[in-house]
C-alpha positions in Angstrom: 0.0 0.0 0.0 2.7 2.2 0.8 4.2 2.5 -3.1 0.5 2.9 -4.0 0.7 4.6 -7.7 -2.6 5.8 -7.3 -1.6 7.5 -3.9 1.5 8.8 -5.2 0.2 10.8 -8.0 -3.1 12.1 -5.3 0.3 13.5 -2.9 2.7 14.2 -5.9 4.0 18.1 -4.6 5.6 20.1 -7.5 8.2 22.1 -4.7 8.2 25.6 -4.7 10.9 27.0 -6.6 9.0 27.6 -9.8 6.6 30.4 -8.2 9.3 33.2 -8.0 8.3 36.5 -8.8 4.8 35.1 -9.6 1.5 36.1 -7.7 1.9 33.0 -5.6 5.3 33.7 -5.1 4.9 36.8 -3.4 2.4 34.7 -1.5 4.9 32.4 -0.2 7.4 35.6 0.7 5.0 37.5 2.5 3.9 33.9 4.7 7.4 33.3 5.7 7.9 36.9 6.3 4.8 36.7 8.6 6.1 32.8 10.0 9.3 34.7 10.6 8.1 37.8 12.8 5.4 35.4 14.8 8.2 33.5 15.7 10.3 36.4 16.8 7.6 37.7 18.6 6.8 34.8 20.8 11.1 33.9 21.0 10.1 30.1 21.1 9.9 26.9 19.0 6.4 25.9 17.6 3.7 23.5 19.2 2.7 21.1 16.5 -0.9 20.0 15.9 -1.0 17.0 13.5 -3.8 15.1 12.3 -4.2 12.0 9.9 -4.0 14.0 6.9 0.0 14.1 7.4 0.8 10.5 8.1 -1.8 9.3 5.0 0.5 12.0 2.8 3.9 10.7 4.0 3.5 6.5 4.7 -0.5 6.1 3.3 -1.8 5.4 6.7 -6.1 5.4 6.5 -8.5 8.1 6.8 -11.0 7.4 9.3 -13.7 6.4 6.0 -11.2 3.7 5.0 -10.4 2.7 8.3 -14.1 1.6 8.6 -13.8 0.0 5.7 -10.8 -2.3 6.4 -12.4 -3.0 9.5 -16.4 -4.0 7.9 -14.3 -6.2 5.8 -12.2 -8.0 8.3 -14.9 -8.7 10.5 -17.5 -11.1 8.7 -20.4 -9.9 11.4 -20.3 -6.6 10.0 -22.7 -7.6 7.1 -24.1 -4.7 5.6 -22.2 -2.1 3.4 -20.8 1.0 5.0 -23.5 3.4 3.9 -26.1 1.4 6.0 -24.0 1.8 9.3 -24.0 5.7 8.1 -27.2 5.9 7.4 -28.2 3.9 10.9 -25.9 5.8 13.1 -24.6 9.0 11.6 -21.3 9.5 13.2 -18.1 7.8 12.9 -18.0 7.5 17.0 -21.6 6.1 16.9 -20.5 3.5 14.3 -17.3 2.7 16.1 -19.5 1.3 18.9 -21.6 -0.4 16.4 -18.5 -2.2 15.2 -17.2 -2.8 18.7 -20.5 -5.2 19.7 -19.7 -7.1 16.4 -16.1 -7.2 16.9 -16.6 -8.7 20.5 -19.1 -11.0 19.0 -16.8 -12.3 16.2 -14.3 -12.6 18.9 -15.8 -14.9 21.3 -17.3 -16.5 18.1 -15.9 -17.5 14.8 -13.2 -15.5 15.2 -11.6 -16.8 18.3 -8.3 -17.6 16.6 -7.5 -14.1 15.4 -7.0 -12.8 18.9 -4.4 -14.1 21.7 -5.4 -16.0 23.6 -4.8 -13.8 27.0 -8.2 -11.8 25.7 -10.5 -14.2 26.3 -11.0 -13.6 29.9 -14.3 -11.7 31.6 -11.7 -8.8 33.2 -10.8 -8.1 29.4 -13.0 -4.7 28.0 -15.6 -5.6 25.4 -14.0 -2.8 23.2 -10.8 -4.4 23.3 -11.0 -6.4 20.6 -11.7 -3.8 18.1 -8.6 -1.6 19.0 -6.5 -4.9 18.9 -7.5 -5.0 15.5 -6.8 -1.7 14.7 -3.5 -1.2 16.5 -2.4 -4.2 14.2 -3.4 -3.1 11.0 -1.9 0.9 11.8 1.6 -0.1 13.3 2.0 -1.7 10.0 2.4 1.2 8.4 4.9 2.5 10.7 7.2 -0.6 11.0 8.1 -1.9 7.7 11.8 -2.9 7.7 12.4 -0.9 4.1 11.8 2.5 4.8 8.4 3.9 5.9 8.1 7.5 4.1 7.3 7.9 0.3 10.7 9.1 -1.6 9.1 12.3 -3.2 8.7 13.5 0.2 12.6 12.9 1.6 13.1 16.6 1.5 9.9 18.1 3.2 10.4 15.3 5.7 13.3 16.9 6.5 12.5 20.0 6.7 9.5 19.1 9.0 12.1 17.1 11.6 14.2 20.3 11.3 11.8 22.6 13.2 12.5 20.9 17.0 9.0 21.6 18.0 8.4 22.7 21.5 5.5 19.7 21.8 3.5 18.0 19.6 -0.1 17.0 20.2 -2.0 14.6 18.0 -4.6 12.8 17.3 -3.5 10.0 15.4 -2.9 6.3 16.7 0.3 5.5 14.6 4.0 6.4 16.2 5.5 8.3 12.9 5.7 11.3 15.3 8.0 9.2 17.6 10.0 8.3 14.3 10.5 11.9 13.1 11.0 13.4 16.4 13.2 10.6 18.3 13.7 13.1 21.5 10.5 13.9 21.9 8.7 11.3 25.0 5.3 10.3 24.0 2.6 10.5 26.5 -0.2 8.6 25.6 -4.0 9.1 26.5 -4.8 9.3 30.4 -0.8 9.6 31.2 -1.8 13.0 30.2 -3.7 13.6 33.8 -1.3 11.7 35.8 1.9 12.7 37.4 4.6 15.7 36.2 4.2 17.0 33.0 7.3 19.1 32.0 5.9 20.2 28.6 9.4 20.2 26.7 10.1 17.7 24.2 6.7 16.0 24.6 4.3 14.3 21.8 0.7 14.3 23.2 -0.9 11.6 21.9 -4.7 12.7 23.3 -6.5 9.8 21.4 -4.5 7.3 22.1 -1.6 5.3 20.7 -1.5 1.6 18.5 1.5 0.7 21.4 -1.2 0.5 23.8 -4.5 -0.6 21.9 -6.9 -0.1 25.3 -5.9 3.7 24.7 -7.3 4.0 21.6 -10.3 6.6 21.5 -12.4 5.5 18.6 -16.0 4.5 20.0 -19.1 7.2 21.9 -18.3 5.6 24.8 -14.3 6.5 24.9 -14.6 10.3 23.4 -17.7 10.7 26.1 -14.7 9.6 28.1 -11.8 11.7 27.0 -14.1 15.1 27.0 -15.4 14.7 30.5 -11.7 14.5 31.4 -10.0 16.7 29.5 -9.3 20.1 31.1 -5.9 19.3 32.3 -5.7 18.7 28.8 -7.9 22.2 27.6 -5.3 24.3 30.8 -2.1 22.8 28.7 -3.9 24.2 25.5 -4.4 27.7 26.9 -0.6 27.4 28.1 0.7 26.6 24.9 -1.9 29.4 23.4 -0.3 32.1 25.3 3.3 31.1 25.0 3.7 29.8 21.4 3.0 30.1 18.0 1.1 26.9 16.5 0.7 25.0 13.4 -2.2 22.3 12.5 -1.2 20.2 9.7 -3.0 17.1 8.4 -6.3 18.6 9.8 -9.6 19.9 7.5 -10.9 23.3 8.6 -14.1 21.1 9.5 -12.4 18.4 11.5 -14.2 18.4 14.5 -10.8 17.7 16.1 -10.0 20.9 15.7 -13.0 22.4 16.4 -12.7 21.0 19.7 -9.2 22.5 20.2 -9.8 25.7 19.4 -12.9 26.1 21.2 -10.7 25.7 24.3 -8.5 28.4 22.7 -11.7 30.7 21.4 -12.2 30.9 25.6 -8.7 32.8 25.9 -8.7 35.4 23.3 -8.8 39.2 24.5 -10.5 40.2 21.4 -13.6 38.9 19.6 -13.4 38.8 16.1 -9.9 39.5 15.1 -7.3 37.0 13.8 -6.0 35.1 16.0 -2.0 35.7 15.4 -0.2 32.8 16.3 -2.3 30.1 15.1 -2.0 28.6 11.2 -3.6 26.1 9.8 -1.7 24.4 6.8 -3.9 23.1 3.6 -2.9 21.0 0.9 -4.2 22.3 -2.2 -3.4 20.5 -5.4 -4.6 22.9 -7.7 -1.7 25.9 -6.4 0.0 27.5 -9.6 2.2 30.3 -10.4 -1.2 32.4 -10.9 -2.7 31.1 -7.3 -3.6 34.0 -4.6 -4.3 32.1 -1.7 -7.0 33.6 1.2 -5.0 34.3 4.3 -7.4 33.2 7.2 -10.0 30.5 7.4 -13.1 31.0 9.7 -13.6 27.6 11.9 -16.6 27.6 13.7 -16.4 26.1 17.1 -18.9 25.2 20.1 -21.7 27.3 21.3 -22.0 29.1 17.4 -18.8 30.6 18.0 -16.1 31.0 15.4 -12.5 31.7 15.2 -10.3 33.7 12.7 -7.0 31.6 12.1 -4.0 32.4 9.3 -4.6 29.9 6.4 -1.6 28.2 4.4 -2.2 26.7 1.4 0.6 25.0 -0.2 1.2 21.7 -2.5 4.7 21.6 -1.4 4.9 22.0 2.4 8.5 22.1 2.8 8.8 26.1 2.8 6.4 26.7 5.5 7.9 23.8 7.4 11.5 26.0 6.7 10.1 28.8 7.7 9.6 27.4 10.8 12.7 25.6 11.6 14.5 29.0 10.3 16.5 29.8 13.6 19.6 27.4 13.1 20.5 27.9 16.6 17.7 25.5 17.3 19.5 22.6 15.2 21.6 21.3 18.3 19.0 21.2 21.0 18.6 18.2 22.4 14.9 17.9 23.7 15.9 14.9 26.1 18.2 17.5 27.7 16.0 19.7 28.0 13.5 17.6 29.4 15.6 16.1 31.9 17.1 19.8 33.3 13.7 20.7 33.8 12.5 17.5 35.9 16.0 18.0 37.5 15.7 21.3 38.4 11.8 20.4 39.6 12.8 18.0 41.6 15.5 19.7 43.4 13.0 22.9 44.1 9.9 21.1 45.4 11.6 17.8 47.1 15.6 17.1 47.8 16.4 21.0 48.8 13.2 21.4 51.4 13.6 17.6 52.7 16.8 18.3 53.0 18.3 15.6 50.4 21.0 18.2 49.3 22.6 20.8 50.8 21.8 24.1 49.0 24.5 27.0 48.6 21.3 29.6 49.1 24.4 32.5 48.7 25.3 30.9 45.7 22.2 30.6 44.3 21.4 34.4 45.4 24.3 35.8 43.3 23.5 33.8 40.4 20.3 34.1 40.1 20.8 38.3 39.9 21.3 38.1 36.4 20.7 36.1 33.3 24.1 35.2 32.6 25.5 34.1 35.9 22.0 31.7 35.9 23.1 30.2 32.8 26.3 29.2 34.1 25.1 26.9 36.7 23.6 24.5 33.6 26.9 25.1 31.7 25.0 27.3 29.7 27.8 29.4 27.3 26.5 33.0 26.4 25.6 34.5 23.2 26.4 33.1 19.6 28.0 34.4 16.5 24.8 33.8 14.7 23.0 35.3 18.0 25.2 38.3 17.7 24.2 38.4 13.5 20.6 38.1 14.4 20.4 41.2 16.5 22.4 43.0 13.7 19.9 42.1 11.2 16.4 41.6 13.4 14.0 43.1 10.5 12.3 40.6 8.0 11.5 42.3 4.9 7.7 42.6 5.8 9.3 44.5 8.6 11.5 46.5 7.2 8.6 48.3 4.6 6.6 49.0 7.6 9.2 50.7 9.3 9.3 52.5 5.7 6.0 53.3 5.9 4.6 50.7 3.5 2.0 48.0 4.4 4.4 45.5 3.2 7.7 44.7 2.0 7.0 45.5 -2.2 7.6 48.8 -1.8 10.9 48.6 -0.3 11.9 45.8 -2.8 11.6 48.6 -5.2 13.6 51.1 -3.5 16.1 48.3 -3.6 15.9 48.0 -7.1 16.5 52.0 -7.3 19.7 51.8 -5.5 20.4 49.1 -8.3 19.9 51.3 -11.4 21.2 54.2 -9.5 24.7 52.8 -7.9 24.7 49.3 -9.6 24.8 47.6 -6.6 22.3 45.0 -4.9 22.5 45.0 -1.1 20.7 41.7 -1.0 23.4 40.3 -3.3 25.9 39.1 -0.1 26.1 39.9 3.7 27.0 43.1 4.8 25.7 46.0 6.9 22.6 46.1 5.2 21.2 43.0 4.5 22.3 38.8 5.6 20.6 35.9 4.4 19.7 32.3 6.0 19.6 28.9 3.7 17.7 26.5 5.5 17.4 23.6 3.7 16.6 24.7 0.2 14.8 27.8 1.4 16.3 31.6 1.3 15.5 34.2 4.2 16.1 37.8 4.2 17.0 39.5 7.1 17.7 43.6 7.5 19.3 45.7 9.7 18.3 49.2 10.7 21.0 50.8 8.6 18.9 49.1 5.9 15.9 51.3 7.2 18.1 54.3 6.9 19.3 53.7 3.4 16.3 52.9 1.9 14.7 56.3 3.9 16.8 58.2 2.1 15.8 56.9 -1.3 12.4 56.9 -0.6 12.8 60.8 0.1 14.7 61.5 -2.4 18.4 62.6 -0.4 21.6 62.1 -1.4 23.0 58.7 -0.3 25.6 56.5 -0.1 26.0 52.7 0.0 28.8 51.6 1.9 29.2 47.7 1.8 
């Protein structure tokens, strides 16, 4: 299933290299250019939000439709065509609990033999036998021995693993998050209510996991279950809300997944009716072209007839917006199993060893260094600022910036000021690094950065002064 040709040429991307200086093109600048000052804003790594859509694209895992399918065909007690149990039940939840009664009867029934044995005992859940099924039939997807990913998508793939996530929360049962993001600790299901939660270098997998098949969230009964329990989950959302940009990928504007999410969100906003500014939603859209202009928000109505105002991305190739996010190459070398582990440390020591009195505390050490950001660092052998640190501050202004500090609403206007000083002085600041302008490759994706000797330059030519480029 996985070299599908049918399901190669439905996910075939055609990259993104061919749209320069079209009207998607300037599209795609003015995203990353927005991508790049959300993430400056907020100073932190994304939270992921992925839903089926992304694991179907990258290893042909099922949509829920053909998951139902699979299963009415496995299970010869399931007798009538999909479009009855539709018709009979309306939801997919309803007609996961259908197909759970059958599954359990087929199980202690005909189908005896296609379950371990250890399941055949009265403790066992009726459900059970279902997600057993389903667990089986998913990991496949995820474990073949000869690579899991479709070729075409080798470079987004990369990109995607390259943007060190703060957290990812999902949906989905299969483990291809634990694949492309080794560091990150799953937490699966109810774990998510239980004990300490340090938030770094987690995946939330809040409807379970195929490693542990009882988990699985797929009938009424278990998402009555998960919603009457999930504000730990709902105050981890808000959290994450306040502190981070996000990203849903994989998900339909109508997925009542996300609906759910950003309901919790809706709950938080300060302002009715506005975009929400840190919050995208990523679309495949096979039909993008050279002549595409996008819409740059999508409407998702939640709970109690409200609605939300999100940034929309539509893309065919989604390796630039995954660049765009994964465009601080600082971020390459964290390790978010450190991270995760100085945390708990530090947690530990705070709340339990130092008050029982496990350790003995230097409290006049700890006094100094805690007086100023640097001296803290030091105690986690934390080294100060970079070269490429020292390079961002130089150059802080994306060009979306840099045209509003011009005045402009974005950054065409100062593109052409730029293209003045080229006629005028033959030369192009944004040719190489220097005083004015530095660029960023990461992966196959080219960010401009400028500095405010940029803005002074391009003042000048706007107004019409004498001036001087000095590179």
């Amino acid at each position: 299933m996985l070299t599908s040709p049918s399901l190669k040429r439905i996910f075939m991307t055609d990259g993104g290299s061919g749209y320069i200086g079209s009207k998607y093109g300037r599209y795609v600048e003015e995203i990353k250019d927005d991508i790049s000052e959300t993430m400056q804003k907020f100073g932190c790594q994304p939270i992921l939000f992925v839903g089926s859509g992304l694991t179907k694209r990258y290893v042909g895992t099922p949509n829920w439709d053909e998951l139902l399918s699979y299963l009415a065909e496995l299970c010869p007690n399931i007798e009538k065509g999909i479009g009855f149990y539709k018709q009979s039940f309306k939801t997919p939840m309803r007609i996961g609990e259908e197909f759970s009664r059958l599954f359990q009867n087929w199980a202690w029934g005909n189908g005896h033999a296609h379950f371990p044995k250890e399941m055949f005992d009265a403790s066992v859940d009726a459900q059970s036998y279902i997600k057993y099924k389903i667990a089986t039939y998913i990991r496949e997807f995820t474990e073949k021995n000869d690579g899991i990913f479709f070729d075409e998508y080798s470079d987004e793939i990369g990109s995607l693993k390259k943007i060190r996530p703060h957290a990812v929360i999902t949906t989905n049962y299969d483990c291809m998050m634990e694949i492309l993001f080794p560091d990150h600790t799953p937490i699966i299901g109810q774990q998510i209510l239980k004990g300490q939660q340090i938030s770094i270098g987690e995946i939330y997998k809040i409807h379970g996991c195929v490693s542990e098949y009882n988990s699985i969230v797929f009938t009424q009964r278990d998402y009555d279950n998960f919603m009457r329990k999930k504000k730990f989950l709902s105050a981890k959302l808000l959290t994450f809300f306040n502190e981070h940009p996000l990203i849903f990928i994989g998900y339909s504007a109508g997925d009542p997944n996300i609906r759910a999410i950003l309901s919790d969100i809706d709950e938080a906003l300060p302002e009715k009716g506005g975009v929400v500014p840190n919050v995208y939603i990523l679309e495949w859209n096979r039909n993008i072209s050279s002549k595409s202009t996008p819409a740059r928000e999508k409407i998702i109505p939640t709970e109690d007839e409200r609605s939300v105002r999100v940034k929309l991305i539509e893309a065919s190739d989604f390796g630039w917006v995954f660049d765009a996010f994964s465009s601080n190459p600082v971020l390459n070398d964290i390790n978010p199993r450190v991270l995760r582990a100085l945390v708990a440390r530090s947690y530990d020591l705070v709340r339990h060893d130092i008050p029982n009195m496990k350790v003995h505390a230097d409290f006049q050490m700890l006094t100094e260094s805690v007086e100023s950001s640097s001296s803290f660092a030091k105690l986690f052998g934390i080294a100060n600022i970079s070269d490429y640190s020292i390079a961002s501050a130089q150059h802080p202004l994306s060009a979306t910036q840099l045209g509003k500090m011009l005045g402009f609403k974005g950054w065409h206007h100062a593109n052409k000021l730029m293209d003045k000083i080229i006629s005028e002085k033959g030369i192009n600041i944004k040719e190489c690094d220097n005083k004015y302008h530095r660029s960023e490759m990461v992966n196959k994706t080219k960010f401009h950065k400028f500095s405010h000797d940029a803005v002074d330059l391009l003042r000048k030519v706007k107004n019409g002064e004498d001036y001087n480029v000095d590179i």
